[in-house]
N, C-alpha and C positions, 0 to 999 in steps of 0.2 A: 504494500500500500504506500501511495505516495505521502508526500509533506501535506497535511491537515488544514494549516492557514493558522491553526490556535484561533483556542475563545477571544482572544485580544482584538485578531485581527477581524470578526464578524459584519458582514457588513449591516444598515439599518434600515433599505429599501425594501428586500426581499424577506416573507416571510419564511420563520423556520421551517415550518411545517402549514401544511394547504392541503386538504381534504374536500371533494366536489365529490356526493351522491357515491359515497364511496359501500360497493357492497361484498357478502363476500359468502358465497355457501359451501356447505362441504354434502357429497354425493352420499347416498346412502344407499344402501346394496338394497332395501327394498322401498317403495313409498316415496315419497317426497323429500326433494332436495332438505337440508337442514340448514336456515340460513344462520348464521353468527351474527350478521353484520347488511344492518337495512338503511342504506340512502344517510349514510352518515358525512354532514359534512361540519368540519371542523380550523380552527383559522388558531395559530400560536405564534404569536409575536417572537423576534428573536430576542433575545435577556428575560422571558421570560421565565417564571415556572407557574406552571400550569396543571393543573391538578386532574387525571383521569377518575373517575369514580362510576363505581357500581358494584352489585352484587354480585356474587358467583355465577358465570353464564353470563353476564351482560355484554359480554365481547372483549372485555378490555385489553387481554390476553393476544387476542385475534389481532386487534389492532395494533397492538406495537409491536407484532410478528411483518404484517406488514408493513409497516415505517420501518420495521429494519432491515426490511427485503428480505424476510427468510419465506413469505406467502406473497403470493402475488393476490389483488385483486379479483373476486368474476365480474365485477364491472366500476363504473366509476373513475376517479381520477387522484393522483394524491402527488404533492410535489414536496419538496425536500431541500431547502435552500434553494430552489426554481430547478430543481432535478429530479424528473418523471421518475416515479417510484415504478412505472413497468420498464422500463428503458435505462436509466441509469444505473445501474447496482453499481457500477463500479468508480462513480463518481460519489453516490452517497456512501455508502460503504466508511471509507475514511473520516467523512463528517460525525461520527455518531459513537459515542460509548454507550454500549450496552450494558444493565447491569438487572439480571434478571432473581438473582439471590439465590438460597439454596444451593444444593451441589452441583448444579451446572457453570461451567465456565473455570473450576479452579480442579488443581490437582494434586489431592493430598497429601500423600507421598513423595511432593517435592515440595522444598522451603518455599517460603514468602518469598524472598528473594530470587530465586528461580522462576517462582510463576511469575511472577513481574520480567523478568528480563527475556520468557520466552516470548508475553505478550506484547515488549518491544521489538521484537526480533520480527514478530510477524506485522510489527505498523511500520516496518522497514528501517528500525533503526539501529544505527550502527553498535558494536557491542559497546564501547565506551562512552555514546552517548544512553544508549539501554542501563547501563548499570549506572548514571548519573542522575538517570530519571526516575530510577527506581526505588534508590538511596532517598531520593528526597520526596519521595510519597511515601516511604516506610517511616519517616521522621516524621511527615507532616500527618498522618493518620494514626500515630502513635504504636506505631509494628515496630520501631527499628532496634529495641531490644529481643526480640523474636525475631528480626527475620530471618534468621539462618534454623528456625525450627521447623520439623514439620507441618503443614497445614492443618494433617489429622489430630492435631493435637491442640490446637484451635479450638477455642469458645466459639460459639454462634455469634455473641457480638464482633469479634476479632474476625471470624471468615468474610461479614457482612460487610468490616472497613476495605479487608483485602481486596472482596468485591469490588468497591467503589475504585480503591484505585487499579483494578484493572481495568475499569471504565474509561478511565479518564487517563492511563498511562500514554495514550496518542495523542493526547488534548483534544478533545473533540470537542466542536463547536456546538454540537448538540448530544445531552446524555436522557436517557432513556434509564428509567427506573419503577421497577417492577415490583408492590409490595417490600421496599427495602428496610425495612423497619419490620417485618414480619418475624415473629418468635421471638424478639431483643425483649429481657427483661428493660424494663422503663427506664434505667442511668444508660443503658447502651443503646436504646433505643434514642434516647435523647442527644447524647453524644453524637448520635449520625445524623440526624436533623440541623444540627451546628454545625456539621461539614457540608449539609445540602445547602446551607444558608450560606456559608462561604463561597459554595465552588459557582453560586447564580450570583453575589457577587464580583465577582470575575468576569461577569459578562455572560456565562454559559446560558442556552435556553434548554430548561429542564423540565421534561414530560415527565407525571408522576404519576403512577398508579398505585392507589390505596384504597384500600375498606379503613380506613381509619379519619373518620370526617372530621375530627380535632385535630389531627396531622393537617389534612388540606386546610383548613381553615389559618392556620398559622403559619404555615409555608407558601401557599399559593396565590401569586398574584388574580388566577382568575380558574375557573371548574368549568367541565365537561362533566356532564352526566350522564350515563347510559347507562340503558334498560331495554333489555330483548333485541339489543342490536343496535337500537336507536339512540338517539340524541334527545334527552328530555329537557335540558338547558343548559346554559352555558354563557355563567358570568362571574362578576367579582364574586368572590362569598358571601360581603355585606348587603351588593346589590342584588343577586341570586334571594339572601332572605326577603327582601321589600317585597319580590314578586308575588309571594305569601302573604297579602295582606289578613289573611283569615287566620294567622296566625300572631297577627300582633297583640301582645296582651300588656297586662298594666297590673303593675306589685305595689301591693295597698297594703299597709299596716293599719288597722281597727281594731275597733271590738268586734268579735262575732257576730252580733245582732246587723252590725252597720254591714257586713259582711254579705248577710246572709241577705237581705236590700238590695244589694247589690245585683244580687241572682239575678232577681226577679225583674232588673228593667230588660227594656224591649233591646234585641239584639246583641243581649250576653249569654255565650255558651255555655261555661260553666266556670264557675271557682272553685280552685285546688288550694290544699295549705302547702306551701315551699318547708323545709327543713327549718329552715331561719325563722319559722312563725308569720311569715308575710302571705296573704293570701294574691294568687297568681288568678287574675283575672281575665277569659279569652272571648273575645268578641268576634262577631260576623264583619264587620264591617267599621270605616274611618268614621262614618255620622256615628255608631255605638260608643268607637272611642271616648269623641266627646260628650257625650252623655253621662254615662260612667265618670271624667272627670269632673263635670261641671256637679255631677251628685255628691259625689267624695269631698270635694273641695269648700261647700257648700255647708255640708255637714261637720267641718274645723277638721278634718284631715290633711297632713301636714306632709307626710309620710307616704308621698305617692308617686311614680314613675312611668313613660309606658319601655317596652322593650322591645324587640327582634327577638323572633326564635333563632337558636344556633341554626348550625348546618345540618347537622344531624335530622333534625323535626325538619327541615326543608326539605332533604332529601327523602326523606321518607314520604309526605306529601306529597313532593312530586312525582314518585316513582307511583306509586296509588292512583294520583291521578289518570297518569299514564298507561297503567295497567287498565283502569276503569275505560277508559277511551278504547283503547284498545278490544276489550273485550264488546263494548255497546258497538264498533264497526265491523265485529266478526256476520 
């Protein structure tokens, strides 16, 4: 593989990544095609990161099989720094670290240092620059006391840095990551999150894939959502909650009685008590909003907020919603 360009040199015209009605099914020896992947089209700025989400089966997998040209397409279009994902492999190819976690990609029977300098060796680099680059990912991910150890003998969190920096051992301008925080007790877990945040400072534009909607909402500048193959949305995290406005509610500290008042006007779903003693109050709609507060307010409560659902309740909503549509057009 040739010279990469480095995250440095990225340029800011061209998107990373460019997805047009992208679909993609797999044959089945009886019955109907299986599709993965329906009329998905997706846009990722370059410095970005960008957050893939969904459930088991939702494609996610599929998709960044194909952004790394190991699948092709059955229809649609997807480019890659302005490089056709059916045409290009061997112009994308070099742009990308892959880092899919688990036992693929490392070999444990040979050091840290080893697997790093074969994975230089195959981005074409010379041995003394291989072993200068590998030196200073072993240091900078925290290996370079281990890396003359086995791999096998490796913690989960320790293989998941290795991972990373075999990722990123060619400097790729775009990295690809694949549940990389999967199985990490929560300090290792966290600790790789601080190197995902560093390495998008740099410039890098980073696809992420995660079931973990606190992860996205903390690292990603914007989310992808998919469900059954499809694109259910796809925006900031902050701005993806607004979408929900059926889930804005409003944290009132009362007495129960004032509480329980509350229920009963026009347009409040329900109220729940939070942990902290505060009752969580959900409403249909912005006219209920203020209803609710002008009643609260009214009554000398002092102690009142409205909020955003996290990501998590967003995502859930919409993936329901989606389902629900889904099923009413069958």
């Amino acid at each position: 593989m040739g010279d990469t360009g480095g995250a440095a040199g990225a340029g800011r015209g061209e998107l990373a990544i460019a997805t047009s009605r992208l679909r993609r099914e797999y044959r089945a020896r009886r019955g109907a095609p299986i599709v993965a992947l329906d009329d998905v089209t997706m846009e990722v700025e370059q410095g970005e990161v960008h957050g893939l989400l969904g459930p088991n089966g939702a494609g996610k997998s599929t998709l960044m099989k194909i952004l790394s040209t190991v699948l092709l397409p059955t229809s649609g279009t997807g480019r890659v720094l302005g490089h056709d994902l059916a045409v290009d492999h061997r112009r994308i190819r070099p742009l990308l670290g892959i880092v899919f976690g688990g036992e693929r990609g490392l070999y444990p029977r040979l050091t840290a240092r080893q697997n790093l300098g074969y994975w230089a060796a195959l981005y074409g680099m010379s041995a003394k620059a291989g072993r200068a680059r590998s030196a200073a990912l072993l240091d900078e991910l925290g290996l370079a006391e281990r890396a003359d150890d086995r791999v096998e003998t490796y913690s989960v969190g320790m293989r998941q840095r290795l991972h990373l920096a075999r990722g990123i051992i060619g400097d790729p301008r775009i990295l690809l990551l694949d549940e990389p925080t999967n199985g990490l007790d929560p300090l290792a877990a966290r600790q790789l999150r601080e190197l995902i945040t560093r390495l998008a400072s740099e410039g890098r534009t980073i696809l992420l894939a995660t079931h973990d909607l606190a992860e996205a909402e903390l690292l990603c500048d914007r989310v992808t959502m998919i469900n059954h193959g499809r694109v259910v949305a796809a925006e900031a995290p902050k701005t993806l909650a607004r979408l929900v406005s059926q889930q804005e509610r409003i944290r009132v500290r009362a007495e129960p009685e004032l509480t329980d008042r509350v229920g009963q006007l026009p347009g409040v779903l329900g109220v729940e008590q939070a942990d902290d003693g505060a009752a969580i109050v959900s409403v249909e709609d912005k006219e209920a909003v203020g209803r609710v507060l002008a009643f609260v307010v009214e009554a000398g409560v002092t102690e009142v907020r409205t909020e955003l659902p996290g990501l998590e309740e967003v995502y859930l909503r919409l993936v329901h919603r989606n389902e629900t549509r889904s099923v009413v057009n069958r």
